[in-house]
VOGU-3710 file (C-alpha; in Angstrom, 3 decimals, decimal comma):
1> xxxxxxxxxx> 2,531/7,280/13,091  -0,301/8,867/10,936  1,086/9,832/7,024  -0,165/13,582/7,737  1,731/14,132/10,777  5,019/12,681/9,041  4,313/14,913/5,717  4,457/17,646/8,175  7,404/16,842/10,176  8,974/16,706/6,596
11> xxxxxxxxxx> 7,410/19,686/5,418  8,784/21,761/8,965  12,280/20,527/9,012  13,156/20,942/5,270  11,792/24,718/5,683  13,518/25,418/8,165  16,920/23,803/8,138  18,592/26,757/5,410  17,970/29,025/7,951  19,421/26,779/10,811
21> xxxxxxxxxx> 22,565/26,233/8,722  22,990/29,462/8,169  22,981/30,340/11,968  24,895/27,549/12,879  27,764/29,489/11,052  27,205/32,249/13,542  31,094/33,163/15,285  32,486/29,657/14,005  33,105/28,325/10,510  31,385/26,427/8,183
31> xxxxxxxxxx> 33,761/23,294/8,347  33,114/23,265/11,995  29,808/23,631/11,961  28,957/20,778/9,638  31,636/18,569/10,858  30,054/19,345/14,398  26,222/18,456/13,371  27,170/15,149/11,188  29,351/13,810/14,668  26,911/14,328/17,010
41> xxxxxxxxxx> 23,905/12,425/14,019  26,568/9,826/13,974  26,111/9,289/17,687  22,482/9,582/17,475  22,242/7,096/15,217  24,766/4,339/16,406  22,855/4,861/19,952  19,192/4,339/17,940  20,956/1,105/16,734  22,662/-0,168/20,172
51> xxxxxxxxxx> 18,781/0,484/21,614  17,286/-1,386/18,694  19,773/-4,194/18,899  19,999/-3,670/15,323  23,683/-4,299/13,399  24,717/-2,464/10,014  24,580/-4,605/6,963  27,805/-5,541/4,896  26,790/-7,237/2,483  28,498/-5,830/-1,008
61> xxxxxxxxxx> 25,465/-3,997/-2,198  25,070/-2,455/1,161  28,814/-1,293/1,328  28,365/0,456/-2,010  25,460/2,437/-0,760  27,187/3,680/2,113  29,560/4,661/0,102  27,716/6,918/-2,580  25,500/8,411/0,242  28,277/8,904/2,411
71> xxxxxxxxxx> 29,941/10,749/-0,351  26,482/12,646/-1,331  26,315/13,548/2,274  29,861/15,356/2,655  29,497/16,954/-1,307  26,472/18,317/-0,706  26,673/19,624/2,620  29,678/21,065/2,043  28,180/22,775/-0,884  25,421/24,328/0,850
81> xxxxxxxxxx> 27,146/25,246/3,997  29,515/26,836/2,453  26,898/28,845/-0,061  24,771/29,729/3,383  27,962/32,324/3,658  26,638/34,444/1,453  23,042/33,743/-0,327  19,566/33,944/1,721  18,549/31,052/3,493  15,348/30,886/1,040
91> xxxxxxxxxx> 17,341/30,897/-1,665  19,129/27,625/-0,874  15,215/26,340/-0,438  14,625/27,413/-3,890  17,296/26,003/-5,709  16,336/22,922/-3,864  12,905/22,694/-4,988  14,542/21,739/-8,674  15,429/18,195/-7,071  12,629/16,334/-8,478
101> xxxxxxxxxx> 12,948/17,902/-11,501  17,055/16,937/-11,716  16,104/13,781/-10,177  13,773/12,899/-13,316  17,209/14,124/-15,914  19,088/11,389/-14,007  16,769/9,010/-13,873  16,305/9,197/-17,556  20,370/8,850/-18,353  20,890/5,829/-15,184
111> xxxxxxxxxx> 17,808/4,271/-14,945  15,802/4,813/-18,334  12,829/6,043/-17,113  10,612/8,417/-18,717  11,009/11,608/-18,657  10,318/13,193/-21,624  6,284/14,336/-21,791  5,241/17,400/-22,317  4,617/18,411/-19,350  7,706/17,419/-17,512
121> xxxxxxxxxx> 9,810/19,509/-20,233  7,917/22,628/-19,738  8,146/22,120/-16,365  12,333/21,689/-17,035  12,484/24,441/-18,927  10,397/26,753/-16,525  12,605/25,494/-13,777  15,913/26,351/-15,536  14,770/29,516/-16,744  13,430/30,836/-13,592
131> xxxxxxxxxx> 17,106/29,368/-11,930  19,074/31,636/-14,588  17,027/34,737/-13,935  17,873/34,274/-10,545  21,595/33,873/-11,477  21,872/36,686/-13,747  20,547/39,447/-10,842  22,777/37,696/-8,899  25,862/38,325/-10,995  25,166/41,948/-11,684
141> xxxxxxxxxx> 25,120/42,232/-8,048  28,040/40,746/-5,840  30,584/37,797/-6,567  29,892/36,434/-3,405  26,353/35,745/-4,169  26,861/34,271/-7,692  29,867/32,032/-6,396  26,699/30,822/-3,451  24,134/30,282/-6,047  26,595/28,012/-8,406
151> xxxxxxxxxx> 27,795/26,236/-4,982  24,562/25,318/-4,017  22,914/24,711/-7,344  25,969/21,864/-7,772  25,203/20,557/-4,414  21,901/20,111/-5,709  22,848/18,745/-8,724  25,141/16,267/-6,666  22,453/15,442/-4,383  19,898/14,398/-6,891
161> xxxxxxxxxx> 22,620/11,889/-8,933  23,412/10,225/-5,506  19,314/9,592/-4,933  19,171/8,065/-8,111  22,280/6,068/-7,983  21,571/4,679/-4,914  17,686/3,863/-6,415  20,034/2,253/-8,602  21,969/0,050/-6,557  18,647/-1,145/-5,082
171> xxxxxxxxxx> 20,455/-2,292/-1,774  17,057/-3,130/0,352  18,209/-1,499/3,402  16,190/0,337/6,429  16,679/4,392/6,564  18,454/4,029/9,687  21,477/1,794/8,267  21,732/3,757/5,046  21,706/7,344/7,141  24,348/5,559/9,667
181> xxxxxxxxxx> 26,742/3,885/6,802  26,705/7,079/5,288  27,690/9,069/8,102  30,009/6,847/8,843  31,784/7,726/5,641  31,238/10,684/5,399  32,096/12,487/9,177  35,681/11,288/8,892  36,258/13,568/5,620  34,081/16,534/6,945
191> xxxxxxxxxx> 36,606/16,356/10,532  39,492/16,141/8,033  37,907/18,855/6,042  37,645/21,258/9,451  41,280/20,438/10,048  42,631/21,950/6,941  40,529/25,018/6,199  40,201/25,982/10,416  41,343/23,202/12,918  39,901/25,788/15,801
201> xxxxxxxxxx> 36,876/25,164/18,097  35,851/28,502/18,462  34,229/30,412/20,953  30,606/30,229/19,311  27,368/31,676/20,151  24,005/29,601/21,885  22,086/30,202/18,921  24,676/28,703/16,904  25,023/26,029/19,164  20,984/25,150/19,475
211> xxxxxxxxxx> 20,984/25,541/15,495  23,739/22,607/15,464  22,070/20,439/17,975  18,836/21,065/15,948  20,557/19,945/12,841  21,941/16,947/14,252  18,751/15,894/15,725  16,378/17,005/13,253  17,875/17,514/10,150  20,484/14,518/9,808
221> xxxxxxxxxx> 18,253/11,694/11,484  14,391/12,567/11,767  14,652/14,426/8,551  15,789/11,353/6,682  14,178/8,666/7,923  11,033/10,949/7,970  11,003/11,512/4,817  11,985/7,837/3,554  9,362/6,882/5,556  7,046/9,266/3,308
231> xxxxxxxxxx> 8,192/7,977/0,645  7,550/4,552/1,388  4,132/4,826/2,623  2,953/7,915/0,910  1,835/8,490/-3,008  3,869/9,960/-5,332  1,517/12,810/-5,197  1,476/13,469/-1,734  5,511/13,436/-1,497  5,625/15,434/-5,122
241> xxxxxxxxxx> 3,826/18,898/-2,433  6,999/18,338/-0,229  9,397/20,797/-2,225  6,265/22,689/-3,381  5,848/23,675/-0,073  9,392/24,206/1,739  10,866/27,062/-0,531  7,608/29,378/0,450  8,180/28,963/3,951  11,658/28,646/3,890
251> xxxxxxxxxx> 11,146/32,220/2,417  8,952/33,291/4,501  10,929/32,226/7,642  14,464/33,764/6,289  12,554/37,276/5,750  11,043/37,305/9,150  13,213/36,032/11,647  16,766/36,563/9,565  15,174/40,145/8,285  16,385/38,421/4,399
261> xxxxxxxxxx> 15,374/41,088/1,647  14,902/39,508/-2,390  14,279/41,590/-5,002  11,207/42,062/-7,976  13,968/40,227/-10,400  14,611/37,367/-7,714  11,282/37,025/-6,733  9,933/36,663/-10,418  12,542/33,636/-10,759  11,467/31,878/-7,923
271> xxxxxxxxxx> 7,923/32,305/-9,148  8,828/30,506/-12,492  10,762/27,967/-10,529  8,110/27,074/-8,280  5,670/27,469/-11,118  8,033/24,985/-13,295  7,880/22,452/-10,413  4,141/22,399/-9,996  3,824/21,921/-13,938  6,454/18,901/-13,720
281> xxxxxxxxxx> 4,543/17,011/-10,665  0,623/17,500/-11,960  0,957/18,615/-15,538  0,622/15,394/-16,583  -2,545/14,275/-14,177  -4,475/17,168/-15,122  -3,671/16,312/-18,796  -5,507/12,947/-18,139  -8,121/14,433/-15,311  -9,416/16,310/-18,432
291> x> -9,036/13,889/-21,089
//
């Protein structure tokens, strides 16, 4: 498949899945609807591998990184479906964008890379401050939207430790397996999870029920293996656009079609945050483009 139509696969579904998650939510509860959409991507993807006549892998290595994504899978999910109760969908976008940048903080403490140019700080520090003007409208507001903004910025947080670790582990594994092993792992505890906080299929609406099946589909399995697939093929550059892109049309999505409102205050820290993020992917190649 050409790069440009899989950088825009990646681009479509990461811009629009906040908004999907947050419908998905609509007349049932969170736990169900994320137990629901990792099942039925567990199905998809054991059926990929009957077609494929491909097995899992179980070697030691492999077995480990099931386990950390499975375990990034259910912490973050949870995280952000439960945030999606109460903070914009282009919010959750935003705070996502910071990945790279949280990615680089663990990969400096795990894997001693490099981290700390000029550029990549002042891109950290934009980030972070743009994050806690963000937070600190949000407190003066409601609860409910400070206790969504700390929920999602862990899950986050979570997300971008378990991409490291597992670039840690180095378990030389196809997209498929990992995304597979992991929901194998991890659909057990979100069921479990449904059980105690609901236990109830409810009576939900279609759009909640085409937002699940999208998520499943789209989000859990072509998602994924899209954007491995990016990442493996693509430059550094080319993937570094990726969360560049999604939070504006996340943004712009949640304000037209969910009728999402942010304020001068809001919008002024996702301007830094964005602006932080461009400054930690490029800074440093316009540095040497000029030198």
């Amino acid at each position: 498949m050409p790069i440009y139509l899989v950088f825009l696969s990646v681009v479509a579904i990461w811009s629009t899945t906040p908004l999907a998650i947050q419908w998905s939510t609509l007349g049932s509860s969170f736990s169900f609807s994320v137990a629901s959409r990792m099942l039925i991507g567990l199905i998809i993807c054991i059926l990929i591998l009957v077609v494929k006549k491909q097995t899992l892998s179980l070697h030691k290595q492999a077995l480990i990184n099931y386990a950390y994504a499975g375990a990034g899978i259910f912490v973050t999910m949870s995280l952000v479906y439960y945030s999606a109760l109460s903070i914009p969908s282009g919010l959750i976008s935003v705070v996502f964008g910071l990945t790279p940048i949280i990615t680089g903080v663990f990969a400096l403490l795990l894997l001693k890379d490099k981290f700390f140019s000029l550029s990549k700080m002042t891109g950290l520090l934009l980030g972070l401050i743009g994050l806690l003007t963000i937070f600190k409208h949000s407190f003066s507001i409601t609860e409910t939207l400070s206790t969504g903004l700390i929920s999602v910025t862990l899950a986050m947080t979570f997300q971008a430790f378990i991409s490291v670790k597992l670039k840690q582990i180095n378990a030389h594994i196809s997209a498929l397996e990992t995304t597979t092993g992991a929901l194998i792992v991890s659909v057990p505890l979100f069921i479990l999870g449904w059980i105690i906080l609901d236990g109830t299929i409810p009576d939900t609406s279609l759009k909640a029920i085409l937002s699940i099946g999208y998520l499943a589909i789209f989000g859990s399995v072509i998602g994924f293996m899209s954007y491995y697939y990016l990442i493996k093929h693509a430059s550094v550059r080319v993937v570094g656009i990726v969360p560049l892109l999604t939070p504006v049309f996340a943004l712009i999505l949640g304000s037209t079609l969910n009728y999402e409102q942010l304020t001068i205050t809001q919008f002024g820290g996702i301007t830094l945050v964005l602006f932080g993020l461009a400054i930690y992917e490029y800074g440093d190649k316009l540095i040497k483009n000029r030198l």
